[in-house]
C-alpha positions in Angstrom: -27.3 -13.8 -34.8 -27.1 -13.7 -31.3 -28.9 -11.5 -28.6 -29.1 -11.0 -25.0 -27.4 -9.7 -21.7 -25.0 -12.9 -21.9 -23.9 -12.1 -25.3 -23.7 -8.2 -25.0 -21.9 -8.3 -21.6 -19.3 -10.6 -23.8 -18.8 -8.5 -27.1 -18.3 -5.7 -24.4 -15.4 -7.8 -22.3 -13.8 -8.8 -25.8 -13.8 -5.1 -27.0 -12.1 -3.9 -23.5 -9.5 -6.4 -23.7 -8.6 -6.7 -27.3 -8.0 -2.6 -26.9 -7.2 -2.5 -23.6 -2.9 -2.7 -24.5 -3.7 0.4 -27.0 -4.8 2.5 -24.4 -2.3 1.6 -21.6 0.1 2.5 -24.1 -1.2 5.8 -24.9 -2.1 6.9 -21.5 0.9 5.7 -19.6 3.3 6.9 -22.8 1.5 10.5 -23.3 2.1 10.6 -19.1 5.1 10.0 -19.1 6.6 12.2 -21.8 4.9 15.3 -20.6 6.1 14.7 -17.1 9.2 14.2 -18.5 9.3 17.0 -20.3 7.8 19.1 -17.2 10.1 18.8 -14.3 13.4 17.1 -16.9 13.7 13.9 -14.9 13.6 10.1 -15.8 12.7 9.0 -12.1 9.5 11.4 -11.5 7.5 10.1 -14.2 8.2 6.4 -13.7 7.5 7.2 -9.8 4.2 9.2 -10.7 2.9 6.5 -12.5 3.3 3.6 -10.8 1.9 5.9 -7.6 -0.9 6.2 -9.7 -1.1 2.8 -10.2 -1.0 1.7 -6.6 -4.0 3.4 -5.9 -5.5 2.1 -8.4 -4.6 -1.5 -7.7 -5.6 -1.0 -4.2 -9.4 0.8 -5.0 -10.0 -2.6 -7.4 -8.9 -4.8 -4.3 -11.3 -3.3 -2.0 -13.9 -3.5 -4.8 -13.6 -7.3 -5.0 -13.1 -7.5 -1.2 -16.2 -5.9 -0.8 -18.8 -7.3 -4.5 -16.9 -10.8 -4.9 -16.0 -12.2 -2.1 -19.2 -10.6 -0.4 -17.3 -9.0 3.0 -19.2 -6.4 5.1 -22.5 -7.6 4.1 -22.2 -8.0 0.7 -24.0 -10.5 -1.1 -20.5 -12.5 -3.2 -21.7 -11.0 -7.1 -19.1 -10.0 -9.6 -18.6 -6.3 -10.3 -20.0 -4.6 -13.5 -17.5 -5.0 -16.5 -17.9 -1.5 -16.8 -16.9 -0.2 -13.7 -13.0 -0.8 -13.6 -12.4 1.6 -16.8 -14.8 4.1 -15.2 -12.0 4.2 -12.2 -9.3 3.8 -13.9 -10.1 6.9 -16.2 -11.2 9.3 -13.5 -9.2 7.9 -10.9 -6.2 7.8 -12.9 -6.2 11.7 -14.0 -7.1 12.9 -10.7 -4.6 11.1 -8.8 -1.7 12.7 -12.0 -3.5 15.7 -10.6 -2.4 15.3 -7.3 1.2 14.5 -8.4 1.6 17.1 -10.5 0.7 19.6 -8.0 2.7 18.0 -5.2 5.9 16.9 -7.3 5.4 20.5 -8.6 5.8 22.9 -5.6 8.5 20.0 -4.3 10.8 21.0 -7.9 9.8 25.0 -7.4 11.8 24.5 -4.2 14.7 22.5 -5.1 15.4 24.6 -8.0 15.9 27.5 -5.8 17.4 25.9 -2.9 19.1 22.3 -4.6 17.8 21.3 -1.5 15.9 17.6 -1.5 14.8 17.7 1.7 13.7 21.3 2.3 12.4 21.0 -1.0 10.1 18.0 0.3 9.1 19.3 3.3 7.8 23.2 2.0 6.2 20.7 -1.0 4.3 19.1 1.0 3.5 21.3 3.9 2.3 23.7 1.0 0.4 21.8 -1.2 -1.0 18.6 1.1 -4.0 20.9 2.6 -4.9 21.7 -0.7 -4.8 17.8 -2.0 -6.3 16.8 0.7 -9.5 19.2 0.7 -9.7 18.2 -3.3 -10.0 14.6 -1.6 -12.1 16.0 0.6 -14.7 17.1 -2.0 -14.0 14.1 -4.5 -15.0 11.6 -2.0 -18.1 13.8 -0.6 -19.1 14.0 -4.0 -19.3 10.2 -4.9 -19.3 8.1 -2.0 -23.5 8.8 -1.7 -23.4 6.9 -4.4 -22.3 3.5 -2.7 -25.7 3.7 -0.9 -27.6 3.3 -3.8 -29.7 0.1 -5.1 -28.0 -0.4 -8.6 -24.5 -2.7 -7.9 -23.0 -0.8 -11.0 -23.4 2.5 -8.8 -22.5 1.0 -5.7 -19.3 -0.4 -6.9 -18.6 3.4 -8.9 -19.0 5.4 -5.8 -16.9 2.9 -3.7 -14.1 2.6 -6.0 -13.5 6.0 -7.0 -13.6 7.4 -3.0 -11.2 4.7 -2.0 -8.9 5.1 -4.6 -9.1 8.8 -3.9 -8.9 8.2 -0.4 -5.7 6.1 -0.9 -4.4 8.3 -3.0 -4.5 11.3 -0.9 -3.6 10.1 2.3 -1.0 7.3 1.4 0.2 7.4 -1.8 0.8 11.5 -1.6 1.1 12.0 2.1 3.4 9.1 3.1 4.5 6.9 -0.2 5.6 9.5 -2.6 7.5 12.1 -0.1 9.4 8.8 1.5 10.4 7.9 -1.8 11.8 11.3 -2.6 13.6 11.9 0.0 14.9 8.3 -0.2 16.1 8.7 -4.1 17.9 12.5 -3.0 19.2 14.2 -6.1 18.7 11.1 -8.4 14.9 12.5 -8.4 15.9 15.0 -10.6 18.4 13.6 -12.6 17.6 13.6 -16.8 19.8 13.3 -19.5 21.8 16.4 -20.6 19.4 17.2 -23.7 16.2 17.4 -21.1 18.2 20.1 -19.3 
């Protein structure tokens, strides 16, 4: 009965959110039982997600930074309702990615050695050129796209290389290394039927 950008940029915002729980619940659930099941600790997976998270939360600040409140020559807009599950799809794999690979080579380690901090620090001096050249390639690849003329692009290449960005350099370089070494051996505690 009704037709238009107004109405379709509505029935699109009311099917995100009335699904929206659903697939929280299914992507952060399905995450967490695999990574549970993958390196048999509670604290990993609850760590590796809200790391993922972060980066996330921090990509969609600098995207209203930038498109709403109109910094560094911006005109103030809003930013596309599409754009935010874009990100948070790609962004949020990838950056699982990075974990995995990271938290991975960090567990080969302290299994061997039952050594946290050795553990972290052959983890990361291992594994961190690698992350960081996937970055690398992830930002080269779609940060052109934040020169373009369409907002909706704009805001898709900007998001995704800063939330990459973040997640590469802070979030697995500084953030989730800290934390490990700060939680010691509870990083790897699970309950006895894990083991």
């Amino acid at each position: 009965m009704l037709g238009g950008e107004a109405k379709y940029q509505q029935e699109v915002f009311d099917d995100i959110f009335q699904n929206i729980k659903y697939v929280l619940l299914f992507i952060l659930g399905s995450n967490f039982v695999v990574l549970l099941i993958a390196f048999r600790s509670i604290l990993i997976p609850i760590k590796t997600i809200l790391m993922n998270v972060l980066s996330l939360g921090a990509a969609f600040g600098i995207l209203v930074l930038i498109f709403v409140d109109g910094h560094f020559g911006m005109e103030p807009g809003s930013i596309v309702i599409m754009i935010p599950v874009f990100i948070f799809g790609l962004v949020f794999g990838i950056s699982m990615d990075y974990g995995v690979f990271l938290v991975s080579r960090i567990y080969e380690t302290y299994r061997m050695t039952r050594d946290n901090r050795l553990a972290i620090l052959e983890g990361l001096a291992s594994i961190g050129r690698i992350i960081n050249s996937a970055a690398a390639i992830m930002i080269a690849v779609t940060l052109p796209f934040a020169f373009g003329d369409v907002a909706g692009v704009k805001q898709l290449g900007i998001g995704i290389a800063a939330a990459i960005f973040i997640d590469a350099t802070v979030i697995r370089m500084i953030l989730v290394p800290s934390l490990m070494r700060l939680f010691g051996k509870w990083n790897w505690w699970g309950p006895s039927w894990l083991k």
